[in-house]
N, C-alpha and C positions, 0 to 999 in steps of 0.2 A: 504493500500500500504506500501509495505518495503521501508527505506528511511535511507538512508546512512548519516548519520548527519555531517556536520560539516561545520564553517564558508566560505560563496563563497567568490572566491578570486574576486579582483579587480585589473582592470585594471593598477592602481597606482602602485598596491604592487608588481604586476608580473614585470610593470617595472622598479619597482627601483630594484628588485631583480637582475633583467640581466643587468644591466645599465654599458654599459664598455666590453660588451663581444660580440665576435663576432657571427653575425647572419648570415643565419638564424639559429637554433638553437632549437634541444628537449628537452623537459622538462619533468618532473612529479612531480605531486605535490605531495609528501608524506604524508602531513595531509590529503591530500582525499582517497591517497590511500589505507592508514590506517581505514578512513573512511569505505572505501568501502569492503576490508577484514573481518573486522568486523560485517557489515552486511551481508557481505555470509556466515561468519560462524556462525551468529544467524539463520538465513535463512535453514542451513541445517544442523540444530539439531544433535544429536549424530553422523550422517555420517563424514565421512572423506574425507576431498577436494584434490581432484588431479590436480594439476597443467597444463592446459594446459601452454605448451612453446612457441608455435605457437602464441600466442596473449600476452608475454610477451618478447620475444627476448632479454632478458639482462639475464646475468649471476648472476651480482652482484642482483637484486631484487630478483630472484628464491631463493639464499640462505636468504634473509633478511626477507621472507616468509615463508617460511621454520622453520626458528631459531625463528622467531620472533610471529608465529601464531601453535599452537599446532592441529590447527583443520585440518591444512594442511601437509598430506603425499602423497610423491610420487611427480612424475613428466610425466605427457602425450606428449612424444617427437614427431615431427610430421615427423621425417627421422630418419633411420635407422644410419645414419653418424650423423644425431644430437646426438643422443643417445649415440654412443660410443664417444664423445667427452666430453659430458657431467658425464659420470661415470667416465673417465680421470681427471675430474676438480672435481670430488671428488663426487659427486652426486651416489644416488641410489634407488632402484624402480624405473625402469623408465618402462612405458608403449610405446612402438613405434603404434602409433595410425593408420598407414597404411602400408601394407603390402608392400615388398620390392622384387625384383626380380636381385637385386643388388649383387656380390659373394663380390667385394670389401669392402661394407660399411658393409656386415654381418661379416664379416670377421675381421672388426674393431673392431667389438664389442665382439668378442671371446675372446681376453687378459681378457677382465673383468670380462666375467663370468667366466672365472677359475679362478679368486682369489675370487669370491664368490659374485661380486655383482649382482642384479638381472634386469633383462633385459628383457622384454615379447615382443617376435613379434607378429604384427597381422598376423590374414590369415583368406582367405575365398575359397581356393580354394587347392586343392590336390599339384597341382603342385609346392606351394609355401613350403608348407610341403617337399616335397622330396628335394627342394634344400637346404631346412635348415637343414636336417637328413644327406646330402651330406657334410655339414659345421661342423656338428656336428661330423660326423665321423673323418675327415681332423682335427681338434681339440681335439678331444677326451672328449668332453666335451657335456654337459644335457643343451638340448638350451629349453626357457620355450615360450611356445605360449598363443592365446589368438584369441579365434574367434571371428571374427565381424556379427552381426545381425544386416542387415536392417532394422530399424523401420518402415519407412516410410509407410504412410497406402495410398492404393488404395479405389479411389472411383469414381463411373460411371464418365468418360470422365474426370477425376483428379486425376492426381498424385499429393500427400500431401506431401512433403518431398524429401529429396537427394537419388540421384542414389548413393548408397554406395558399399555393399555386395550382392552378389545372395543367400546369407542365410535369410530368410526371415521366414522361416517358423520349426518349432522341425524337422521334415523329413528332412529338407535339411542339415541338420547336420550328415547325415549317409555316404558319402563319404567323410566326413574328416574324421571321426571316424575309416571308414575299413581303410584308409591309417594311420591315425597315430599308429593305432597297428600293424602297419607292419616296422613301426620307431620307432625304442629301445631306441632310444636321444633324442627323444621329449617328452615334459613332457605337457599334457595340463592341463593349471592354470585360466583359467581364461574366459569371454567372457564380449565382450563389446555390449550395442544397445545404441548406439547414436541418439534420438528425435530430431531430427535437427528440424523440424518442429514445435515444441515445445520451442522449447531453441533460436532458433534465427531469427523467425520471428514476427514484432511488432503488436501489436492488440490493438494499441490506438494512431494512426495518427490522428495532428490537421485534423478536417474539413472532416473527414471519417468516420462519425457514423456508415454507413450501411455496409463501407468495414470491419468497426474492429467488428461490430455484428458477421458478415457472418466468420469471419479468427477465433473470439472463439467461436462460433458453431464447427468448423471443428475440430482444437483442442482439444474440450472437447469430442468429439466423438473418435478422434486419441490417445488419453491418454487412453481411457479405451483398445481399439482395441491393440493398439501397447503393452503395459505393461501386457498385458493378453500376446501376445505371447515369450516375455521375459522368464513370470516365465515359461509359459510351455515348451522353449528349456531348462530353466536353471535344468528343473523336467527329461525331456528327456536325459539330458548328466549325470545327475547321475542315473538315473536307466542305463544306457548306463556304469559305472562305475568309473564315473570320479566326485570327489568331487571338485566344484571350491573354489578356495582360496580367486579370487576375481570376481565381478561381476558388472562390469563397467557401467555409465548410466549418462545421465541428460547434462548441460549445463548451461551458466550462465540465460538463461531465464527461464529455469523447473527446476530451484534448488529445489525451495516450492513442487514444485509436484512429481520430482522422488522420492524424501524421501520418498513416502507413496506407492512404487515398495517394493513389500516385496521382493524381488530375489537382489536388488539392495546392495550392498555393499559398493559403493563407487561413489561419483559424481564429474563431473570435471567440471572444471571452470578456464575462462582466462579472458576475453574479459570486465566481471564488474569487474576486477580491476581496468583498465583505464578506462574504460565508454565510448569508444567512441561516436559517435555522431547514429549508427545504433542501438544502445541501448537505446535513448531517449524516444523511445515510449511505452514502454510496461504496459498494463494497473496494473499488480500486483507490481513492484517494481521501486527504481528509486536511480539511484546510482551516484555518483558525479564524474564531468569531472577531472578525475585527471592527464589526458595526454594531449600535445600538440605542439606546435612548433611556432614558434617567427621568424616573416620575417619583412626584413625593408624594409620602404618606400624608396625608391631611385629617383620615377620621379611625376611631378603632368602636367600631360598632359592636364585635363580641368579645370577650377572653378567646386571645389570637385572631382574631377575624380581623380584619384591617382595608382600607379603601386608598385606593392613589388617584389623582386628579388625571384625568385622558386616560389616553392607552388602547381607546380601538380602532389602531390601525391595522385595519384589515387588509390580507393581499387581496388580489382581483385571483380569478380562476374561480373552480368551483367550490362554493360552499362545503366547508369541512373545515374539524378542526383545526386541522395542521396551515390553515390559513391565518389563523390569528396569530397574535405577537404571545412568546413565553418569556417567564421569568428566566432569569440569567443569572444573575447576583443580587442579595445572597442565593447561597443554596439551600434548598431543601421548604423552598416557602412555594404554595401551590393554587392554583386559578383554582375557581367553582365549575364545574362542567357545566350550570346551566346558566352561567352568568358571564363569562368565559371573560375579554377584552372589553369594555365599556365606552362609549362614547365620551363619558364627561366625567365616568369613575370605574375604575377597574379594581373587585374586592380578590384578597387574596389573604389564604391559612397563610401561621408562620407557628410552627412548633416553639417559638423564641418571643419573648416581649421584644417588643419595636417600639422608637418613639415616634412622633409625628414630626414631620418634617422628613425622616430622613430620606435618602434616594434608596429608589429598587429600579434595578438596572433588568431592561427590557431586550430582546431578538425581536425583529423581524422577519416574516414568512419569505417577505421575496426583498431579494436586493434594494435598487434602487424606491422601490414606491415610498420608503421610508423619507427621502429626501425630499416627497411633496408637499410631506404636514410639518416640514421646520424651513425657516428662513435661514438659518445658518447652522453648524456644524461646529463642534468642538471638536481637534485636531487633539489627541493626546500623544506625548511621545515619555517615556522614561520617568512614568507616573504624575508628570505634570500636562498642564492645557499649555500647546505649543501655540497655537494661534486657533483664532476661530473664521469662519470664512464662509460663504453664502453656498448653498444649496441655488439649484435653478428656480424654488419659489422666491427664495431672495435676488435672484437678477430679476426676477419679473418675469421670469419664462413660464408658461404655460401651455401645453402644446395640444390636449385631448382632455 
């Protein structure tokens, strides 16, 4: 197993770190997140890491990633208006990771590409092509694309993976093709197949032998299936005449595996930076919590029974517990099953008297979503707050 090394933090040190500052309150830990960098970029060997944005939401970390780790180029924006804000703030390579039907935010992003920075839309469909050949005209300017290939493998009465693209298969890539030769502005660069089913589903839950047998059975059958049809579109668009530049692939769970996609160029990764807590299970790696958030006690309603002001951020996906945020520090203090994460108060057992006021330090279910309900971030490093710095609701960014 891959294992991100470095000292777990303690309860103690997180809170004399925050002690004085008002809660509730995000954090990251930068020694783990360093941590965790580290081992994605041993993890995926000569390849070069793309930044999903989507699971980082801070501006200032994307550059400090960036500068600070070589193994990491580019950036996987998950809106067409993230994208051109982000090339505004200096950034470039940016992938836009879902196609856009928007003329305003395509439109944003056209200042940039004509002073040269590069910018790839996705697309899986004709029609998204002709409005960006229509953009492109209106600008006068070489807009750069990038096709998305479903991976996702079908099996009797199972669907293994996200409904993404209807490109699925090398043939289904022959009406983009007659339409993009009919579009003198479009340049195609690139194609992405995103293993969702690979990358971000756990296959070693406590107390689940036969579930996590059965989930890498499927897996190990969907890696060979899916990755066979990769190299064969990526074999089909260049006899088709199109040499790609780059060839997008993998996730923070199939880092170790897409490497070994010969078609694969390039693999992206957000979500084991912070490690949230939907990350805990996976039987080949295991990466350190470096995100989280700090709510105080404000009421103690029974002998041990206790309430924190906020705390129900919930991920998006579907409904289930493993959505909502868990206690992290201290140990051994526990959510209500029927009362779970609260909008304006979150109760929680504590075998131990507590006072009010103090922090309990939270996980989030999915990476970046955490960064939409704080305006800015505490930075910790070597038990102190190194800086604190704006999440993208603190630029003002808002994208869905």
């Amino acid at each position: 197993m891959a294992t991100a090394t470095a000292n777990p933090p303690s309860y103690e040190a997180y809170s004399a770190a925050i002690q004085g500052r008002a809660l509730p309150l995000a954090y990251i830990d930068m020694d783990l997140l360093d941590a965790n960098a580290e081992a994605l970029c041993q993890r995926a060997g000569p390849y070069p890491l793309r930044l999903a944005t989507k699971s980082l939401r801070c501006v200032y970390i994307l550059r400090y990633l960036l500068k600070r780790y070589p193994g990491f180029k580019g950036l996987m924006a998950y809106s067409a208006a993230e994208a051109a804000l982000l090339a505004e703030s200096g950034f470039n390579d940016i992938l836009i990771a879902y196609p856009t039907m928007e003329s305003r935010d395509i439109k944003a992003c056209l200042p940039s590409i004509q002073t040269g920075k590069r910018i790839l839309f996705m697309v899986d469909h004709p029609d998204q092509l002709k409005l960006l050949q229509k953009h492109a005209e209106s600008g006068m300017t070489t807009i750069s694309v990038c096709i998305d290939l479903d991976l996702s493998t079908h099996f009797p009465l199972l669907h293994f993976g996200v409904f993404r693209s209807p490109i699925r298969h090398p043939k289904d890539v022959q009406p983009l093709i007659n339409t993009l030769r009919q579009c003198h502005l479009l340049q195609l660069e690139g194609l992405m197949g995103y293993e969702g089913q690979i990358a971000g589903l756990p296959d070693h839950l406590p107390r689940s032998r036969i579930y996590n047998l059965f989930v890498r059975f499927l897996k190990k059958i969907s890696v060979k299936e899916c990755f066979a049809r990769r190299v064969a579109t990526v074999e089909y668009l260049r006899k088709a005449g199109y040499r790609l530049s780059l060839v997008n692939g993998g996730g923070t769970g199939s880092v170790s595996v897409t490497r070994h996609d010969p078609s694969v160029t390039e693999i992206t990764v957000g979500s084991g930076l912070y490690s949230p807590t939907l990350f805990d299970h996976f039987k080949d790696f295991k990466y350190a919590p470096a995100a989280g958030f700090a709510l105080p006690i404000v009421r103690q309603a029974r002998s041990h029974v206790y309430a924190c002001s906020g705390g129900g951020y919930i991920a998006s996906g579907p409904i289930h517990v493993d959505k909502q945020p868990q206690i992290f520090l201290p140990r051994g203090l526990t959510l209500f099953k029927m009362l779970g994460a609260g909008e304006v108060q979150t109760s929680f057992r504590s075998p131990e008297e507590r006072k009010l006021g103090e922090p309990i330090f939270f996980r989030h279910a999915k990476a970046g979503e955490l960064m939409e309900r704080f305006q800015e971030v505490h930075l910790l490093r070597g038990g102190k707050v190194e800086q604190v710095v704006k999440t993208y609701r603190g630029e003002g960014w808002c994208f869905f």
